[in-house]
N, C-alpha and C positions, 0 to 999 in steps of 0.2 A: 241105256239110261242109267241103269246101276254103277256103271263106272263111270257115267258124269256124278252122277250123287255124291257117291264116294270121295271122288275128285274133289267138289267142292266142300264136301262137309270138313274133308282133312283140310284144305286151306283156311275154311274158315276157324276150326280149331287150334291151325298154329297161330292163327292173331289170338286167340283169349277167346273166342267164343265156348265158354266151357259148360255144357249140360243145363240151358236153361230149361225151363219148366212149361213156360209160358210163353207163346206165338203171340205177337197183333200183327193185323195188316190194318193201316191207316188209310181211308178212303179223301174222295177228295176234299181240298179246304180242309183236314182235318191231322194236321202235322205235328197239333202242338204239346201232346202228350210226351212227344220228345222229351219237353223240358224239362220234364220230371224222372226222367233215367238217373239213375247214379252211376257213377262211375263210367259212364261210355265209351263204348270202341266204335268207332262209326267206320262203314269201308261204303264206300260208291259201288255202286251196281255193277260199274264196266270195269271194276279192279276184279273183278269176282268170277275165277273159270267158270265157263259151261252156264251163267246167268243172262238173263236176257237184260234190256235196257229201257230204261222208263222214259219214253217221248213226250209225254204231255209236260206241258211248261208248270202246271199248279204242283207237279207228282215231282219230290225232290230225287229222288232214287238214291236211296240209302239203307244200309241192312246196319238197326244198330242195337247192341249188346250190351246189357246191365241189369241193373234189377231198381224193380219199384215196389215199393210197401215190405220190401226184403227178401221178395221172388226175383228169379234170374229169369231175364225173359232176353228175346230175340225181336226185334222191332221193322217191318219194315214200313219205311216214310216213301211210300208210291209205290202204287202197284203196276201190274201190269192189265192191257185189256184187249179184245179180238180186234175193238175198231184203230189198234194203233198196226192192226198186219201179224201178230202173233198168232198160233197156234193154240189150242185149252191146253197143250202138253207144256207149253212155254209159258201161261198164264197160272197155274199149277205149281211148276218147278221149285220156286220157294218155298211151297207146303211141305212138299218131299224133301226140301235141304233141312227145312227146321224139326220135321221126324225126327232126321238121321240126328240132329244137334242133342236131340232127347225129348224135346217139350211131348207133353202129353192133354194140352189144352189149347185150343186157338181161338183168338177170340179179333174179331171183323168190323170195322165200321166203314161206312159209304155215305153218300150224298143218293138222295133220290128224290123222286115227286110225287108229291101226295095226290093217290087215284082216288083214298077216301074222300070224300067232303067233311068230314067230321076234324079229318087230319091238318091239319097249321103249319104253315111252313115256318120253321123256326124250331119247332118241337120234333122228337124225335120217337121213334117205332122200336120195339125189339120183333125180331123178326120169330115169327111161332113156324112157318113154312115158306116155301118158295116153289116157285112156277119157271121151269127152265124152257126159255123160248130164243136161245142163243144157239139153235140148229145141228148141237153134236153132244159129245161127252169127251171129259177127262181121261175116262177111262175106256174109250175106243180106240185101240191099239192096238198091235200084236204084241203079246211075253206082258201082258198088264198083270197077268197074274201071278207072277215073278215077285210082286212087288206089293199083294193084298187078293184080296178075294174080287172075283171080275164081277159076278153077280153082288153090289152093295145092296142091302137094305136101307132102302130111306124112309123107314115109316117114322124116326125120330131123329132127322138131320140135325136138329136143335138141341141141344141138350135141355131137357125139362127142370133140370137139376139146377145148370147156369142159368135158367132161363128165369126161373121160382128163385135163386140168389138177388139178380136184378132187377127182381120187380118188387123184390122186399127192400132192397136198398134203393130204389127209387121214392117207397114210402117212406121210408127213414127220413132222408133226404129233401122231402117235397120237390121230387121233381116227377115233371110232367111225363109219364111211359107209356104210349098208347100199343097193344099188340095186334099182330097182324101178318099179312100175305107178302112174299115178297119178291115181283116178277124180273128176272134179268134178262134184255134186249141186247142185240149185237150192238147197234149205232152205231155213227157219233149222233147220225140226225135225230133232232127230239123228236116223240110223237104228235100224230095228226090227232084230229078230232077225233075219226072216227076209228082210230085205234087205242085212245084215250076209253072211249066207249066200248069195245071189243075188252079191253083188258080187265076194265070194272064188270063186264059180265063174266068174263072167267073166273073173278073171285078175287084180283089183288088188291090189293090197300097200298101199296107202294112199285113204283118200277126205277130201274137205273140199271146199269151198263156191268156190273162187276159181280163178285161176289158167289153165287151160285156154284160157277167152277171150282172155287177153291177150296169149299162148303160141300160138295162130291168129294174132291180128295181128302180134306180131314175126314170125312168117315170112312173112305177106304183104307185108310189110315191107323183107323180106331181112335184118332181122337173125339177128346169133348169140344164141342163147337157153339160157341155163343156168337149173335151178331145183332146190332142196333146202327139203323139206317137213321141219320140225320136229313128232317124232311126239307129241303130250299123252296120248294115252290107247289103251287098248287095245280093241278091238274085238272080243271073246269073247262072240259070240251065244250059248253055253252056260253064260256066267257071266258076265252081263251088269248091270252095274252100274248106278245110276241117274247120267246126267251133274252132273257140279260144274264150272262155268265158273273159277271161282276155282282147282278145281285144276288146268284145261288151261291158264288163263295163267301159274300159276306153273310144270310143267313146260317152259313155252316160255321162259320166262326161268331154268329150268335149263340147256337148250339152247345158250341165243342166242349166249352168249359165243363155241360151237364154231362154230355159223352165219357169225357175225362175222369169224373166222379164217379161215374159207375163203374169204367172200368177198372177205376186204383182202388177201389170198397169191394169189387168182385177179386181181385188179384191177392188182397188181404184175407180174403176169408180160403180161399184154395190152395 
C-alpha cells in the first residue's frame, strides 16, 4: 500500500496538487461547496493510479484542488462506500493520498436520517461520536503499522476543538446545529422498524452508510477531524414512511447552503 500511496500522491503532485492544508469529503447531494474553490484542478477518479471509482450516479467522482477562504485544500465531490463492493481499505485510500498531499485537518459531510425525534430533516447534526456497525475496520490489515499506530485511540474521534469552532460559528450565524451520535450501517437497504428502534436504544441520533471508516483513518493518521451530517429524512419506526431518494437529495440541497457556511467560517479560522 505504500507504494500505491506514493504512486498516487506523486501523480497527483505533478498536476499542481501542491500541500494543501485542508481535506473535505462531500457526502451525498452535497457537491456544491465546489463552487467556491478557487483556482481548480479538477482530475476524475478513474485518471487517478491505484484510486478506486465512484458508482453512485448522485457521487460526481472528482478529486479537486484550490483553496477557499485562502487555505489550499483537496476536495473530494463522491465518495466511496462498502455497499458499492469496495473494501474499508479502498473506502479509506483517499484519506491516505490526502496525508501524503500534507493536509493536516479533514473535515466530512454526509446525508443521514434522523433516529432523534427531536431532529428535522432539513437541518443538520455535527457529529460528537459515532457507533461503527459496518462489521470491520480500516485498520484490519497486515503491515497497518507501517503506516500509523495499529492500536488508535478513539476516546476523541472528533476534534473538540473543530467541534467548539462550529458550533460558535453556527451562533454567529443563526444556524440551526443540533449535536449528536452518529451510527454508520453497510446498506444500500434503508432500515426496518425494528432496527430503527434497536439503534435509538444503542444511543444514535443519526445513521447513514459512510463516514466512520474514513474518521478511523484520519485519526490513525493524526489528523483533526470535524464532521456534520445533513439530516433528509426522519426516522419514526411508528410512522414510517416509504423512502423517496429524490426527496432526501432535495432536503440536502435544502441544507447544503448552511453545511457550506460552516465549513468556509471553520476553514477561515484554521
Amino acid at each position: 500500500m505504500i507504494k500505491f500511496i506514493n504512486e498516487t500522491a506523486e501523480y497527483l503532485q505533478s498536476k499542481g496538487f501542491d500541500t494543501p492544508e485542508v481535506g473535505i469529503i462531500l457526502g451525498t447531494g452535497l457537491g456544491q461547496l465546489v463552487e467556491h474553490i478557487e483556482n481548480p484542478i479538477e482530475i476524475s477518479y478513474n485518471h487517478i493510479p491505484h484510486f478506486p471509482t465512484a458508482t453512485v450516479e448522485f457521487h460526481k467522482g472528482k478529486l479537486i484542488y484550490g483553496t477557499i477562504e485562502g487555505k489550499k485544500v483537496v476536495v473530494m465531490q463522491g465518495r466511496f462506500h462498502l455497499y458499492e463492493g469496495y473494501n474499508l481499505q479502498d473506502v479509506t485510500y483517499p484519506v491516505r493520498i490526502m496525508k501524503a498531499l500534507g493536509i493536516h485537518t479533514l473535515l466530512i459531510s454526509n446525508a443521514s436520517g434522523a433516529i432523534n425525534l427531536a431532529f428535522k430533516k432539513g437541518e443538520i447534526m455535527l457529529i460528537d461520536d459515532h457507533i461503527n456497525l459496518q462489521g470491520g475496520s480500516p485498520l484490519a490489515f497486515k503491515g497497518v503499522e507501517q503506516l500509523g499506530e495499529r492500536f488508535v485511540d478513539m476516546s476523541e474521534p472528533y476534534s473538540k476543538e473543530l467541534n467548539k469552532k462550529l458550533t460558535n460559528i453556527a451562533q454567529q450565524k443563526d444556524i440551526k446545529l443540533h449535536e449528536g451520535v452518529y451510527v454508520s450501517v453497510v446498506g444500500p437497504q434503508l432500515e426496518t422498524r425494528a432496527e430503527y428502534r434497536f439503534l435509538k436504544t444503542i444511543g444514535a441520533d443519526a445513521v447513514g452508510m459512510s463516514t466512520v471508516p474514513e474518521v478511523i483513518v484520519g485519526n490513525h493518521l493524526g489528523l483533526r477531524v470535524g464532521a456534520v451530517s445533513v439530516l433528509t429524512d426522519e426516522c419514526d419506526p411508528d410512522n414510517l414512511a416509504k423512502v423517496d431518494i429524490s426527496e432526501i437529495i432535495a432536503m440536502a440541497n435544502k441544507a447544503e447552503p448552511n453545511m457550506i457556511t460552516l465549513f468556509k467560517e471553520l476553514i477561515k479560522e484554521i
